[in-house]
C-alpha positions as CSV (number, residue, x, y, z in Angstrom):
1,X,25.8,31.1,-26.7
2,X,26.6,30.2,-23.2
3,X,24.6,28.1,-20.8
4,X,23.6,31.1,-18.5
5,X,22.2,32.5,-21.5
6,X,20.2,29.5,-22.8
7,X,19.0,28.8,-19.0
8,X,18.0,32.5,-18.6
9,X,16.0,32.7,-22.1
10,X,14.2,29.5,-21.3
11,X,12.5,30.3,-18.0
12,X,12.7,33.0,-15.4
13,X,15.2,32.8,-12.7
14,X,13.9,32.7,-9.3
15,X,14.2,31.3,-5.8
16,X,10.7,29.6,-5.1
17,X,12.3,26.2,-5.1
18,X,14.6,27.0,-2.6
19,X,12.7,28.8,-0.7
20,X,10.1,25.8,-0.8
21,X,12.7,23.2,0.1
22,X,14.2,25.2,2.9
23,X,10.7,25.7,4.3
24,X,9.9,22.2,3.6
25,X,13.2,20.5,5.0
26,X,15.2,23.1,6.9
27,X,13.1,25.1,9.1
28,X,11.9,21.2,10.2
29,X,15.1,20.3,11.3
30,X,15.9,23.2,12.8
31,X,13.3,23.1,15.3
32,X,13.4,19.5,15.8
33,X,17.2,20.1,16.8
34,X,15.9,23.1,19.2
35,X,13.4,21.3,21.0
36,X,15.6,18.1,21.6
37,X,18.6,20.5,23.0
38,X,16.0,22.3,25.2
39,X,15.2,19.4,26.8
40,X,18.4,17.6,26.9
41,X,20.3,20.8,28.5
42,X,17.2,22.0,31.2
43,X,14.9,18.2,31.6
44,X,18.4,16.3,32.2
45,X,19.0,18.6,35.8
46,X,15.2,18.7,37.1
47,X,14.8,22.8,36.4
48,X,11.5,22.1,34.6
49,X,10.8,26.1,34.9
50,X,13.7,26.8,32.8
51,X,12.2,24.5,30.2
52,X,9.2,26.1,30.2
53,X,10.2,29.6,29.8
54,X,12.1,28.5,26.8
55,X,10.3,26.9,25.5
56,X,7.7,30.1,26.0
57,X,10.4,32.0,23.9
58,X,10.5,29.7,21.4
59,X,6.6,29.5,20.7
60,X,6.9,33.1,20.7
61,X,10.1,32.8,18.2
62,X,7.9,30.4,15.8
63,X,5.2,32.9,16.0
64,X,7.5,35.7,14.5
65,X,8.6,32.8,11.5
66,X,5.4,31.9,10.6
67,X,4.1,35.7,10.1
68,X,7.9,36.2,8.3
69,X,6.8,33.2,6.0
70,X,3.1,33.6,5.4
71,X,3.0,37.4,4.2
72,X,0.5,38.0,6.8
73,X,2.7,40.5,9.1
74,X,2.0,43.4,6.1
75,X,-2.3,42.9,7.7
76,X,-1.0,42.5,11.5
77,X,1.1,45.8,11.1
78,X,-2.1,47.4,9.3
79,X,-4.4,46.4,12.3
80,X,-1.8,47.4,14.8
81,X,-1.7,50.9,13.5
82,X,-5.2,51.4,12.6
83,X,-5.4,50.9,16.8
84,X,-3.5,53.8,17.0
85,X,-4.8,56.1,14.8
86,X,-8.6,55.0,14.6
């Protein structure tokens, strides 16, 4: 009997823990890294405007992850189209 076969007949496999530590550790980072880089590259010349435009895009951008993440797009895309067709 191999290991795969032992692992496999003891529990399911699955990718909840990874998905939690890349949500919990990753994504984090990730935007940590993005918001010091926005402001080293636009706040270090004065061009505050730039900043704030992308940092408009990246609000927008989080937006977009956290429906991805929470589930919830499948009820926005219900409402959406229940505007369309009443």
């Amino acid at each position: 009997m191999t290991a795969l076969t032992v692992v496999s007949q003891a529990t399911e496999l699955g990718t909840n823990n990874l998905r939690a530590w890349m949500l919990n550790n990753v994504v984090p980072l990730l935007l940590l890294a993005v918001a010091v880089l926005l402001l080293w590259l636009g706040g270090g010349k004065g061009d505050n405007a730039g900043v704030m435009r992308r940092v408009g895009g990246v609000i927008i951008a989080l937006g977009v992850v956290g429906l991805a993440v929470s589930g919830a797009g499948v009820n926005l895309g219900t409402w959406i189209a229940g505007l369309f067709t009443g």
